[in-house]
N, C-alpha and C positions, 0 to 999 in steps of 0.2 A: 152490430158486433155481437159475437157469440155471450154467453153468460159464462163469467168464471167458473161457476160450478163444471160446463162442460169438459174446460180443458184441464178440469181437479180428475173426471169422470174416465177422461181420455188416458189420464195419470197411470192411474191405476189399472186399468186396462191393459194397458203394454206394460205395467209391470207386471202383470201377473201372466199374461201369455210370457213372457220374459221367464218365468219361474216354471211354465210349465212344459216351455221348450227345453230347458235345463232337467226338467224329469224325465222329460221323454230319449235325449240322446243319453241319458245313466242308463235307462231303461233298456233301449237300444244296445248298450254297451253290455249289459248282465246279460240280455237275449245272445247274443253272440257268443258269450263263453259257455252258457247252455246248449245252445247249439253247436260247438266245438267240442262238447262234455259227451254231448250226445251221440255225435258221430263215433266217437272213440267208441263208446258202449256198444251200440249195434254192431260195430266190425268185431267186437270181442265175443260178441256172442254169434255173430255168425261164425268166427274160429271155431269157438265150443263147440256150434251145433259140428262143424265138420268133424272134429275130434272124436265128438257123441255116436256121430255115426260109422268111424273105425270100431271103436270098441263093439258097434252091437252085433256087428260082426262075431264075434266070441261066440261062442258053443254055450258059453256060463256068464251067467251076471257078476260083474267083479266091482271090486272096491273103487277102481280107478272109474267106472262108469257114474259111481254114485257120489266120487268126488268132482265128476265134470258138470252135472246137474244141480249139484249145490253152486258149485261156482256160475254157473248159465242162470241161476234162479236169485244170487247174488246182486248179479250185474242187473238182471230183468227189473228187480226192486229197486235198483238204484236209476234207471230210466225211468221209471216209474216217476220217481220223484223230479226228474228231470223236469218232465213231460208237468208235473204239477205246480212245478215252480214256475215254468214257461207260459203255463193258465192262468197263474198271481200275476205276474205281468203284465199279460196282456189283458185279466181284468182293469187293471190300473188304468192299462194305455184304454181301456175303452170308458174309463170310468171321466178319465183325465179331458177326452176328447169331447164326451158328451157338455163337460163344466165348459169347457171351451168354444163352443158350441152354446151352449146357452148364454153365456157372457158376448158372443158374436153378436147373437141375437139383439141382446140388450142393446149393445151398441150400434146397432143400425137404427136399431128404434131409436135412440137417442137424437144421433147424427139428422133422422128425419123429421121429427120433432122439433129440432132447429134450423132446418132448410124452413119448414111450414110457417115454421113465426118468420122467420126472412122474408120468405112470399107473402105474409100477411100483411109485415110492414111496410114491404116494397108497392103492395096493392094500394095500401091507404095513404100511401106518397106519390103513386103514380100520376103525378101532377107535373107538367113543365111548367105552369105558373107558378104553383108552392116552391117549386128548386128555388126558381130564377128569384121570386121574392125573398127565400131563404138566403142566397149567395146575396145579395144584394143590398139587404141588410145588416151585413157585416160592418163592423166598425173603422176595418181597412183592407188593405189587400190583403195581407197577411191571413187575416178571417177566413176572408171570402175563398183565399186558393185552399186553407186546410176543409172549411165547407164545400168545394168543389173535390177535394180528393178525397172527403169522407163518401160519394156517392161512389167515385169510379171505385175505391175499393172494396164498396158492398158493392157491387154487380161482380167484382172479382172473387170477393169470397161469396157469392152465390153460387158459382162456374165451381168453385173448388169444393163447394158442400156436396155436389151433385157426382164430381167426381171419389170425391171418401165413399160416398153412396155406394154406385157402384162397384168400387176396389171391395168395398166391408161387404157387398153383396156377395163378390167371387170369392174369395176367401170362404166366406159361412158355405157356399157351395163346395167348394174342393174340402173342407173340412168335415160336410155329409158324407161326402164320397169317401173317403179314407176311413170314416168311423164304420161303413158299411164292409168295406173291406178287411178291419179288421174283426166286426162279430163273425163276418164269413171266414176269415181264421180260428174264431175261435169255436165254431160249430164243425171245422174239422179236428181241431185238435182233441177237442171230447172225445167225437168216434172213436181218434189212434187212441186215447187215455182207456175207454171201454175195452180195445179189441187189443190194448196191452196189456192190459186187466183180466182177459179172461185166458192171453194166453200162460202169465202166470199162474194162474188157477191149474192151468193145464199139466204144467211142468209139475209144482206141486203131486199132482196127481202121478204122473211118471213117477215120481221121488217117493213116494208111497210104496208104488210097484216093485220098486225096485229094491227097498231095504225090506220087502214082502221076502222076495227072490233070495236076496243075502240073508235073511234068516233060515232060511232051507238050509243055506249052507254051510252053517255056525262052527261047524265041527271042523270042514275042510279049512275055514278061513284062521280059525284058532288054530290049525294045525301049520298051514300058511306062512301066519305072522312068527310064529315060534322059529322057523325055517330062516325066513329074513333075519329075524334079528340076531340068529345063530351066524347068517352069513356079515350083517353089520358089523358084530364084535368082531369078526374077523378083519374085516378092514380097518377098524379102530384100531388094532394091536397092529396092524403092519404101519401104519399113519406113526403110532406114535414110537415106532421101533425106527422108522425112517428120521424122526424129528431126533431121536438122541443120537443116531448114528453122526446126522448135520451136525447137533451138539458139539462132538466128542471132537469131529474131525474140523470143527474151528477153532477149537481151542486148545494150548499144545501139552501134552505128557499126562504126568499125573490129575493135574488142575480138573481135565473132563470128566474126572468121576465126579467131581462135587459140583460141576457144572448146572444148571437148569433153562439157562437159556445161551443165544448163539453171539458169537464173539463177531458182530458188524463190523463189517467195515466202512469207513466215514458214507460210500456211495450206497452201500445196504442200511444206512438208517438213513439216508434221505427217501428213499424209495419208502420202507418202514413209516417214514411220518409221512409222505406224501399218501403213502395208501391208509393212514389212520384218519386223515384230513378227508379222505372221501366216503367216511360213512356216511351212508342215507344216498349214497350218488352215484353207486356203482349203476355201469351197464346187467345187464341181464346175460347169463350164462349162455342162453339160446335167446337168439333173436324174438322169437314169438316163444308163448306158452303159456301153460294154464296150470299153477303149485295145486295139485295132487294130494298133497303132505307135508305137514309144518313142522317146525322146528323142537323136538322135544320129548318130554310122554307124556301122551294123553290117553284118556277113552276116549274111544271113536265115536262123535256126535249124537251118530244115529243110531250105532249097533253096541246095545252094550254087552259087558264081558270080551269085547275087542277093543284091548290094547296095546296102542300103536307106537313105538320110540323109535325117533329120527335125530339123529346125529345132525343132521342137514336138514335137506329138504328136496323134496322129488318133486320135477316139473316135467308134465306131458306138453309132449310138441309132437307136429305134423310128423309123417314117412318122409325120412331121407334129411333131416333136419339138421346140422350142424351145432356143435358145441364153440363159443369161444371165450377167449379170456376174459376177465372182468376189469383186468389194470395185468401195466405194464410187470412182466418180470422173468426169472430166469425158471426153465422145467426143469424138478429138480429129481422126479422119477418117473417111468413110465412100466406100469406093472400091471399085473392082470389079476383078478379077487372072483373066486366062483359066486356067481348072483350078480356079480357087477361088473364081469366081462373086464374089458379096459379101462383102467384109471392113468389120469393125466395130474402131475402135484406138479404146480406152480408157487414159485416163492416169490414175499416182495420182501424183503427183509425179514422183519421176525414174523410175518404172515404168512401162512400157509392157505393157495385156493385149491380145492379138490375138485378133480370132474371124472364122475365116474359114470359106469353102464356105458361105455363107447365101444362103436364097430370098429372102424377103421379109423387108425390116430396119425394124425397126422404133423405131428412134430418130436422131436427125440429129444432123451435127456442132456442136458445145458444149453438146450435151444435158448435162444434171447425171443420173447414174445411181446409184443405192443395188445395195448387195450382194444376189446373187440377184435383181436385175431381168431381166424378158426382154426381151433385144434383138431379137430376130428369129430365123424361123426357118431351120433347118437345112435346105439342100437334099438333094433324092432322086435319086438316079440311079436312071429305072426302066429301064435298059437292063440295069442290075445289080442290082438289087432293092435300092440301098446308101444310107443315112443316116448319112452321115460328117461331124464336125466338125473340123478343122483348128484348134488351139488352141495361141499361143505366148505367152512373157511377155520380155519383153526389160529390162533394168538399163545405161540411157543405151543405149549401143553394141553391148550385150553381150547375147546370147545365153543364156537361162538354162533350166535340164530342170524343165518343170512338175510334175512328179511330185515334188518334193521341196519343193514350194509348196502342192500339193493336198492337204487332209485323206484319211484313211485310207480305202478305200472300206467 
C-alpha cells in the first residue's frame, strides 16, 4: 500500500494546480479586456492618422494639426502601457507555468518512487509458495480471503501506478508545450513594445516640428484666436438673447422681467431631469471624432502667449461627417453666426445643446428630435483640409464643460 505521506503529497499538489488554474483564467480574463482596450486604441489612432493626413493638406501648419498629434501621441502612450501590462501577465502566466511544471515534475518523481518500492516488494514476494503459506496461515476464512484480496489489490494498484505515470507524464508534456508557446508570445510582444516605442519617439518628433512651424507664425495665430473669440462672443450674446427670449415667453405679463429661469411644464421637467440623470452618459455629438479644444481658458499647452477660451468644445471629424443630437428634445432655433456657419439649439427642458459650424441642417425649428438623430451636417473648411464641430450645452444662463456630460470615449 502506498505511504500516507504520498496521498498528504498528492493533497497538496492538486490544491495548488487548483490555485493556479484560478490565476490563470483571472489572468485570462484581464488579457481579454486588454485586448479589447487595445483594439479600441489602434482604430483611434488609425482615425487620427486619417484626420492628420487632411490637415497636411493645408498650405500652413495649424493648431488643429498639433492638436491631432497630441491626441495620436496621447492614445500611442496609452498602448503603450497597454502592451506593458499585457507583458506583466504574460510574465506571470509564464512564471506560473514554469512552478507548475516543476511541481509536475516532482510529482512524477514521486509517483515513480512508489511504483519502484511496489516492484521491489512485489520482487521479494514473488513467491507462490510464500502467498500460499501466507493465505494459509490465517486463523480463518475470514483472514485468509482479506490476505488473498490484499494481493489482488496490489497487482491492481500496481496497473493504476503505471497509469498516474503516464497521465502525469502527458500532462508535464502538453504543459512544456504551452509554456514554449507562450515565451514565443512573449518574444513578439517585445518586438511590437520596441517598434511601438520608437514610433512614439517618432511622433514626438513630428510634435516638435510642428510647434517649430506654429512659432513662425505667432503673430497670424494671435491675430486668429482674437478673430474667433470676437466671433464666440457673438454667439454667446445670441445663445443667451435666445434663452431670455424662451424666458419671457413662458412666462406671462409683467412676472418675465424678473424672471431668470423658464416656466416647465410638468413633461419639460421630466425631460429636464431625465437629461440631468445622464451626465457622464451622453452619446457623442458626431459619431467619431477627435476634441481639438476644451472646455474654458487656457494657455495653449505648447505655444505660449496663445490663449485659447472655449465656451464648448471643438471636435474634428472625418469630410462629410454628420452632427446629431445628444438626448432627446425639441429644436428650439436654427440660425446662422459668421465663423460658425449654421447653429442648431436643442432644448430638454431647462437644458440647452448647441451644435454649431454646420453645412447643411437638417431639421427646423420645433422639430421633435430623439437621441442620436442627425441634424445636419458638419461643415468643411477646404482651405484647411478641417471638419470641425463647435458643440456647447448651456443650464438656463450658465455655461457648462461638455466633457463631464459626454460618455467616455
Amino acid at each position: 500500500m502506498p505511504h500516507p505521506k504520498f496521498y498528504r503529497v498528492v493533497f497538496f499538489i492538486t490544491a495548488f494546480l487548483c490555485i493556479v488554474f484560478q490565476n490563470l483564467v483571472l489572468a485570462q480574463s484581464h488579457k481579454n479586456e486588454l485586448e479589447s482596450e487595445k483594439q479600441q486604441l489602434e482604430k483611434a489612432i488609425e482615425y487620427t492618422n486619417g484626420l492628420l493626413e487632411d490637415t497636411r493638406n493645408s498650405k500652413n501648419t495649424t493648431l488643429s494639426e498639433l492638436a491631432l498629434l497630441n491626441n495620436k501621441i496621447s492614445k500611442r502612450e496609452k498602448l503603450l502601457q497597454n502592451y506593458r501590462k499585457e507583458q506583466a501577465i504574460l510574465n506571470d502566466s509564464v512564471f506560473m507555468m514554469l512552478k507548475q511544471i516543476d511541481k509536475s515534475s516532482s510529482e512524477i518523481g514521486l509517483l515513480k518512487d512508489e511504483y519502484a518500492r511496489m516492484v521491489y516488494s512485489a520482487y521479494k514476494n514473488d513467491n507462490i509458495y510464500q502467498r500460499m503459506v501466507y493465505v494459509l496461515a490465517a486463523e480463518d476464512f475470514n483472514q485468509a480471503y482479506q490476505r488473498l484480496s490484499f494481493y489482488r489489490e496490489y497487482s491492481s494498484h500496481r496497473k493504476k501506478q503505471i497509469a498516474l505515470i503516464e497521465a502525469a507524464t502527458k500532462e508535464y508534456s502538453i504543459k512544456v508545450g504551452i509554456l514554449e508557446i507562450k515565451v514565443a508570445e512573449n518574444d513578439a510582444l517585445l518586438a511590437t513594445l520596441n517598434d511601438e516605442s520608437e514610433q512614439l519617439q517618432y511622433e514626438k518628433e513630428l510634435k516638435k516640428g510642428t510647434i517649430a512651424n506654429l512659432k513662425k507664425q505667432e503673430k497670424e495665430l494671435i491675430k486668429s484666436q482674437a478673430n474667433y473669440q470676437k466671433k464666440a462672443s457673438e454667439l454667446k450674446n445670441r445663445i443667451e438673447q435666445i434663452i431670455t427670449e424662451d424666458i419671457a415667453s413662458s412666462v406671462p405679463g409683467s412676472v418675465a422681467n424678473s424672471k431668470t429661469e423658464l416656466n416647465l411644464t410638468p413633461a419639460e421637467e421630466i425631460v429636464s431631469n431625465n437629461f440631468s440623470l445622464n451626465q457622464g452618459r451622453l452619446p457623442w455629438p458626431s459619431e467619431r471624432g477627435v476634441v481639438s479644444s476644451g472646455f474654458g481658458e487656457q494657455e495653449h499647452p505648447d505655444l505660449k502667449g496663445i490663449k485659447i477660451r472655449n465656451n464648448g468644445i471643438n471636435i474634428i471629424s472625418q469630410k462629410n461627417a454628420n452632427a446629431r443630437a445628444v438626448f432627446d428634445g425639441e429644436v428650439t432655433r436654427v440660425i446662422s453666426v459668421p465663423n460658425f456657419n449654421n447653429v442648431v439649439i436643442i432644448r430638454h427642458g431647462d437644458y440647452l445643446t448647441v451644435y454649431s459650424n454646420l453645412d447643411e441642417v437638417f431639421v427646423k425649428k420645433g422639430a421633435t428630435v430623439k437621441t442620436k438623430e442627425e441634424i445636419g451636417s458638419i461643415f468643411t473648411d477646404h482651405e484647411n483640409f478641417k471638419t470641425e464641430l463647435h458643440f456647447e450645452i448651456w443650464k438656463g444662463k450658465t455655461l457648462l464643460d461638455p466633457m463631464r456630460w459626454l460618455a467616455n470615449e
